[in-house]
N, C-alpha and C positions, 0 to 999 in steps of 0.2 A: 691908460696912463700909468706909468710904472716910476719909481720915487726916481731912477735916473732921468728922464726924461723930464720932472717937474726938477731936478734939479739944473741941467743945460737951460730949462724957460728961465727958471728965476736969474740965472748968471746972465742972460740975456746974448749968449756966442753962438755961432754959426753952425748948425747941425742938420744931417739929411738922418731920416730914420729908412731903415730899408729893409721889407719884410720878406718874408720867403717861407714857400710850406716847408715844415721841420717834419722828422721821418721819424715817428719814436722808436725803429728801430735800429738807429744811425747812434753809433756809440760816440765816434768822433764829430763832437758839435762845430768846434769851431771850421774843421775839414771842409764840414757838410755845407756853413753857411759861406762861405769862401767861394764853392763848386754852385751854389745856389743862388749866388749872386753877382755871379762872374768876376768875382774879385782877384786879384793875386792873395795867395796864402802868406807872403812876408808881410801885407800889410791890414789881415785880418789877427786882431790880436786876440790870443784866453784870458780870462783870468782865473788864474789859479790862488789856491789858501796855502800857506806852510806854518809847521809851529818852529818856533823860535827858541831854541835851546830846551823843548819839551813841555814852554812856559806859553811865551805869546805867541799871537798868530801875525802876520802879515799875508800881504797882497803882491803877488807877483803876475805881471802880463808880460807874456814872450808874444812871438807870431807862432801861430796854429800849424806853421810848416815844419817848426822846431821845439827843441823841449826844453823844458826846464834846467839850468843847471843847481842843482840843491847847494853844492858847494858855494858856489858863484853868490849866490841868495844871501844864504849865514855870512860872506865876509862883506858885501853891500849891507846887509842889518846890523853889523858890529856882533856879529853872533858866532857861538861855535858851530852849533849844529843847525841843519835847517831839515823838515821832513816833510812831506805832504800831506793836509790834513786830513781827517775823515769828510767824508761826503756830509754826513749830519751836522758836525761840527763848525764844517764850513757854509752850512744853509742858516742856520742857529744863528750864525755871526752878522751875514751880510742880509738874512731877509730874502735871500730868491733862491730859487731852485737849481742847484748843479747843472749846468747847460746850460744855464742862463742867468748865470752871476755877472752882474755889470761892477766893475771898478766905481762906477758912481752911484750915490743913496744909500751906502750900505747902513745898517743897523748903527752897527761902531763903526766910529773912526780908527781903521787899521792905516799901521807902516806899510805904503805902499811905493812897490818897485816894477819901473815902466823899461824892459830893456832897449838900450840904448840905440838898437837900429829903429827905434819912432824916429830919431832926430833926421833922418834921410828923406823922411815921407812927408808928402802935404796933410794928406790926409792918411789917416788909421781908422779901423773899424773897431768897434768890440762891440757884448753885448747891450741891448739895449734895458735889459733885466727879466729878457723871458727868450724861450727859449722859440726860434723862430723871427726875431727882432733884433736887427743891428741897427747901431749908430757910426755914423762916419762921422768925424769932425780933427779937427788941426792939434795933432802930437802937442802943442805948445798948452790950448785951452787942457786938454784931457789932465797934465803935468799939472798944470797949477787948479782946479779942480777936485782935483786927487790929490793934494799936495804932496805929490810924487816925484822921489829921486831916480834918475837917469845909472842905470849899470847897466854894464857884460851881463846878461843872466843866461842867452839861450845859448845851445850846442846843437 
């Protein structure tokens, strides 16, 4: 049981958990769990850490088919700059290990940014909080959960 998962129970919304053997030498996670769970890649999401004008951190989730756009990021956070965080700093923050950082349960409550092609989808996946463990459930639950704003972020 991983803190995202007791978090979806306690909100009480609709979630399928879906596991699959993880490759520890599969650098691309999200890729991996997409190809491993027969999903489509636009609607397996990362989440990724950025710091926020060198200062604070937020939460960015694109799909695992696309990247990041940093610019796109800093003007959705009201920010100049946005950069991506260190792998440590982003483990420190949210409590799970790189590959398997879920949007939900994190340590702190981070600015978090859901790009706006979830709005298309029934269902999105992300991680479940380990690596080898997704959650699938409804772009709308994930948004207010996360109390997450809808942008442009991937390219």
């Amino acid at each position: 049981m991983t803190p995202a998962i007791r978090v979806l129970e306690r909100a009480g919304v609709a979630f399928t958990l879906r596991e699959y053997r993880h490759d520890p030498a599969t650098p691309a996670y999200g890729l991996e769990a997409a190809e491993a769970l027969g999903l489509p890649p636009d609607s397996v999401f990362k989440t990724l850490l950025a710091t926020l004008d060198g200062k604070r951190l937020a939460v960015a989730l694109v799909p695992v088919s696309r990247t990041l756009d940093l610019k796109a990021l800093a003007r959705a956070a009201g920010a100049k700059k946005a950069a991506m965080a260190e792998a440590g700093v982003a483990e420190r923050a949210t409590g799970y290990v790189v590959g398997g950082i879920s949007p939900l349960g994190q340590k702190q409550r981070l600015a978090t940014f859901i790009d706006a092609s979830a709005e298309a989808l029934d269902q999105l996946h992300v991680s479940a909080g380990r690596r080898g463990l997704e959650v699938s459930l409804a772009p709308d639950d994930l948004v207010r959960l996360s109390a997450a704003r809808l942008a442009e972020l991937a390219r």
